[in-house]
N, C-alpha and C positions, 0 to 999 in steps of 0.2 A: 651778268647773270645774277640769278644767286647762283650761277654757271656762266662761261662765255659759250656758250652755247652747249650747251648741255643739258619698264620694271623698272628693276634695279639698277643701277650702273652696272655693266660687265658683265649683266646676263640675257643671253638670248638661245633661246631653242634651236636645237641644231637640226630639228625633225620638227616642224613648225609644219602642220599640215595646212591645206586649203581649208581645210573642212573647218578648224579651231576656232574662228571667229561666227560662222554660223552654229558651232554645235553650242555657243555661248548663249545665242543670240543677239548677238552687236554689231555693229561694224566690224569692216572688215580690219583686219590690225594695218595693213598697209596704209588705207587711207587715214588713216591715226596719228601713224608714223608721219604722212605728207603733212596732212594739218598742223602738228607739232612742228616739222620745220617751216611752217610758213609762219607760223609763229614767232619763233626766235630767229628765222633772216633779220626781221626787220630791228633785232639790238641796237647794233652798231649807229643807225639811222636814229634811233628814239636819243642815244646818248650825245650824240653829235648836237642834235637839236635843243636837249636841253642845256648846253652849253654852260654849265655846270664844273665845278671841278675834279679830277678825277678821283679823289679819295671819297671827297663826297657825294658825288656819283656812284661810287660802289655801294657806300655805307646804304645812303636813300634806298639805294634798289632789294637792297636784301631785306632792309628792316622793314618796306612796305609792304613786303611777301609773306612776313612773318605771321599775321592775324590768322589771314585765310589758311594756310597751310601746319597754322599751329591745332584750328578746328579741323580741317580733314587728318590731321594725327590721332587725334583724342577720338575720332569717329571710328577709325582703322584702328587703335587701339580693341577696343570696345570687340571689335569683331574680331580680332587675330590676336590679342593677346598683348602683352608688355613686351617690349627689348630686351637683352641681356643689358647691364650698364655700360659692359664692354662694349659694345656695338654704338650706344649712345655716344661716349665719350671718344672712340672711334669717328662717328661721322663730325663729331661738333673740333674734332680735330683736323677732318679731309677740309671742312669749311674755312678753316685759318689758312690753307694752302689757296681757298677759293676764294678768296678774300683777295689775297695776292696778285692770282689770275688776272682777276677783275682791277684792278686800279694800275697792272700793267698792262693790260689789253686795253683799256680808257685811254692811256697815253698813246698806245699806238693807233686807235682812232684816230687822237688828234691830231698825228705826227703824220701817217700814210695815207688815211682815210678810211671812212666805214668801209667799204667793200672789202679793200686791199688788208685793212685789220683783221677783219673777219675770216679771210684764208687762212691770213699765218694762224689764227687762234685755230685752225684746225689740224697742224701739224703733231697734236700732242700722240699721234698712231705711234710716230716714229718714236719719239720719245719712251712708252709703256713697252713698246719691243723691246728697246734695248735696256728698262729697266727691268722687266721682266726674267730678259737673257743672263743679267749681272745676279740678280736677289734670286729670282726662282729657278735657275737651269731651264728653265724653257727656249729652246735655241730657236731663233725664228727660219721660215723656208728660205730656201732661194731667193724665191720671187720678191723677196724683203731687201735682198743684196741688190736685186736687179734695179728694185722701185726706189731705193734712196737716192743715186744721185741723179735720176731723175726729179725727184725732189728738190731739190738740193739747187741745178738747175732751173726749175721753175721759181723756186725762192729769189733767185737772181735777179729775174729777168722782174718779178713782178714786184720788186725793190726798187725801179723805176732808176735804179745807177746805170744801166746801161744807157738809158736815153736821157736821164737827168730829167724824170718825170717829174718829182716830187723835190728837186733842190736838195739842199741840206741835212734838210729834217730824216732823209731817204733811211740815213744808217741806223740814227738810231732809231728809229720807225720799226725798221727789221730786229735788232736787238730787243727791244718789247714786244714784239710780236713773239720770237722764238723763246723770250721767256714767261711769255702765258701761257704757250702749248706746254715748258716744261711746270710752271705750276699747275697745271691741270694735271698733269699727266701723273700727280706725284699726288692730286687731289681724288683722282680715278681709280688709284693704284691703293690707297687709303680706305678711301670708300667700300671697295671691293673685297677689300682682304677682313676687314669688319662688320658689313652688312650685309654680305653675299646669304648668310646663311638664315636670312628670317625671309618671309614673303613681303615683308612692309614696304611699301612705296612713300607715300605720305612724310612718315615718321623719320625717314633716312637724310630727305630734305630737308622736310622743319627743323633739325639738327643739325647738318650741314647751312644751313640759311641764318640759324642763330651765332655758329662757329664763325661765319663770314661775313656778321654786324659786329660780332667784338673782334674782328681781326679787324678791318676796316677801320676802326673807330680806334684801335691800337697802334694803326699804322699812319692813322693822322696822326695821334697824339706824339707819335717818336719824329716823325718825318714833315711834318705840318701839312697846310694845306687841308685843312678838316675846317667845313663850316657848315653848322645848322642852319644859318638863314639863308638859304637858297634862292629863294621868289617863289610866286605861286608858278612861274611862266616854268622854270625848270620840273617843279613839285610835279605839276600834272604831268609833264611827258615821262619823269620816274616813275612814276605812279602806273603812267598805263605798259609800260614796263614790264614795271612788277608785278602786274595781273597775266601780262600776255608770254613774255617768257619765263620770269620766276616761278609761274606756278601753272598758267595752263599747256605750255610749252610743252613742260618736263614733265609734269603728269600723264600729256597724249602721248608723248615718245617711250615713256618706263613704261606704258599700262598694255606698249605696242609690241616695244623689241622682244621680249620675251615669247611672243606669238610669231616672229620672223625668222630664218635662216638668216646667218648676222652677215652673210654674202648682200642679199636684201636690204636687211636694213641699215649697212654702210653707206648703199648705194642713193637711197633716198636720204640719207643725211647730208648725202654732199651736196644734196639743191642747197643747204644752208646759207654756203660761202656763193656758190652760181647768184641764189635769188638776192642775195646781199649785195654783192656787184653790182646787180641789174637796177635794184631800188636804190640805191646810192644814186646812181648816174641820173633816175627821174626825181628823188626827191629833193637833193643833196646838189647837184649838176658836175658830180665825181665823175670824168672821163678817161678812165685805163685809156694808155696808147697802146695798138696793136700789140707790142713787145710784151707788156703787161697782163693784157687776155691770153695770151701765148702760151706766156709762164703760170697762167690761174690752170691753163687746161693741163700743162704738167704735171701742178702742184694735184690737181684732183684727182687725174690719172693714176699721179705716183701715190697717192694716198690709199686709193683705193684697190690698188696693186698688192699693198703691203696689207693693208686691212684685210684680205684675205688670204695673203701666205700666211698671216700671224694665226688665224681662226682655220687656217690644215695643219699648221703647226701643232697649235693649241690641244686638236682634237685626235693628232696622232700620235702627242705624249700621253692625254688621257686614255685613248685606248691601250696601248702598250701597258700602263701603268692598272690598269680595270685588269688588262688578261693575266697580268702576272697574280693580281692579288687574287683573281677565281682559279688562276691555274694553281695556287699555292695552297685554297683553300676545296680544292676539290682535285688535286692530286694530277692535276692536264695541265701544263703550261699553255697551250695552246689552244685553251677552250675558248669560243668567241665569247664575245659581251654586246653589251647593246650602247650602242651610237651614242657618246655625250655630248652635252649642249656648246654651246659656239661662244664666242666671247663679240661681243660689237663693241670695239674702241672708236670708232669712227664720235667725234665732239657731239655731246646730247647739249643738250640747253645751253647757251649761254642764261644760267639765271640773272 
């Protein structure tokens, strides 16, 4: 990414009508949302091909994004205004966590395959629940207890240990995988808690994209494995990369989810990991065994299980929280409020 796939982060309308996208006059935000993930399916697929290495692989892809997305900042500036510094130094700190993401999610490409990486990089739901639950008191539903080990489950199976899909490489494959989702999850959690409160899309990335070329470039330099001269043969498939998920990817998806019910737009993020599989096997000739798809359809189920206890969860601490502060401030505890927006954790761009 300047994301492993991945408005705002962490915001979406929880009252997202039909009507929003014509009373705009745009497209409709759904088909935004799909174009955005057909977008960034194809990550996994771009990085494989450029057979490249993974620090530098990450570095490449952030720092190609950086041009165009530093000009759509400066244009979104212009019209909404400057950031708090806090908020800047905030995102270009979520990018050092997105830095990480990415040059572990690289090796588990290399180790399980595009497809099979691509899922776990979408496990970080589980992850922002339970960090959530520990930092914010927000207790996740039920349906979050129900959907883990089903998760959990699928994780197994699509680890290829059970059939000895993928050899050797299988465990630590899975161990990179689940710690993309938690550096994501800790880069989403960052993201959120700092730039939740401006309208900026543009500017959040270009800062987050710049945070995640000097992490990159800091994590070659400790860890090695960091080289400039790449070839042109890798340069170009980074390159188109970094136009397609770094930056038109996560633009379609932020400019979308906020026009969606985050029920919705979890649902359409999960073609990510599905269409990712699917182009693996034709471009790639990645062949999941039965056990493997088994466990994707799990892993997807239980993601998106959870992805929505977390967003009744979400939306039944904030009302609780909205009636006591109107009942406090107009003397009713039990005065209704009106409906707050949903949270969509489900993986946005891999930039």
């Amino acid at each position: 990414m300047t994301g492993n796939g991945k408005g705002q982060v962490g915001k979406g309308s929880g009252r997202a009508g039909k009507g929003s996208s014509e009373a705009a006059g745009g497209p409709p935000p759904a088909l935004l949302a799909t174009l955005g993930a057909a977008c960034i399916s194809a990550s996994a697929v771009l990085i494989k091909l450029a057979g490249t290495g993974t620090v530098s692989a990450a570095f490449y892809r952030s720092l190609l994004a950086l041009p165009l997305l530093a000009v759509l900042a400066v244009l979104e500036q212009r019209k909404r205004g400057p950031r708090p510094l806090r908020s800047r130094l905030g995102a270009m700190l979520a990018g050092v966590f997105l830095a990480i993401d990415l040059v572990l999610w690289n090796h588990a490409i290399a180790d399980v395959g595009a497809g099979i990486a691509t899922l776990l990089g979408n496990l970080q739901v589980v992850f922002v629940t339970v960090a959530a639950w520990l930092l914010f008191r927000e207790r996740p539903g039920r349906g979050f207890f129900l959907a883990l080990p089903v998760v959990l489950a699928g994780v197994v199976l699509v680890s290829g240990l059970a059939d000895h899909a993928h050899g050797v490489h299988s465990t630590a494959g899975i161990e990179y995988g689940l710690g993309t989702s938690i550096a994501y999850a800790a880069f989403l959690l960052i993201l959120r808690q700092t730039s939740a409160t401006t309208p900026h899309v543009a500017a959040p990335l270009a800062e987050a994209t710049l945070g995640a070329t000097a992490g990159a470039a800091a994590l070659g330099l400790v860890f090695g494995g960091w080289q400039l001269d790449i070839g042109w043969h890798a340069f170009g498939w980074l390159l188109l990369l970094a136009m397609t998920s770094g930056t038109a990817g996560w633009l379609l998806i932020t400019s979308s989810l906020p026009r969606l019910p985050a029920s919705l737009s979890s649902l359409l993020l999960l073609l990510q990991p599905a269409a990712a599989i699917l182009l693996a096997a034709v471009v790639l000739g990645e062949r999941p065994t039965p056990l493997q798809l088994a466990g994707a359809v799990l892993v997807c189920g239980g993601i998106l299980v959870a992805t929505r206890a977390r967003a009744r969860s979400s939306r039944s601490l904030s009302v609780d929280r909205r009636r006591r502060a109107a009942g406090a401030a107009a003397g009713s505890p039990g005065q209704e409020v009106s409906a707050p927006t949903e949270t969509a954790l489900v993986r946005p761009p891999q930039l």
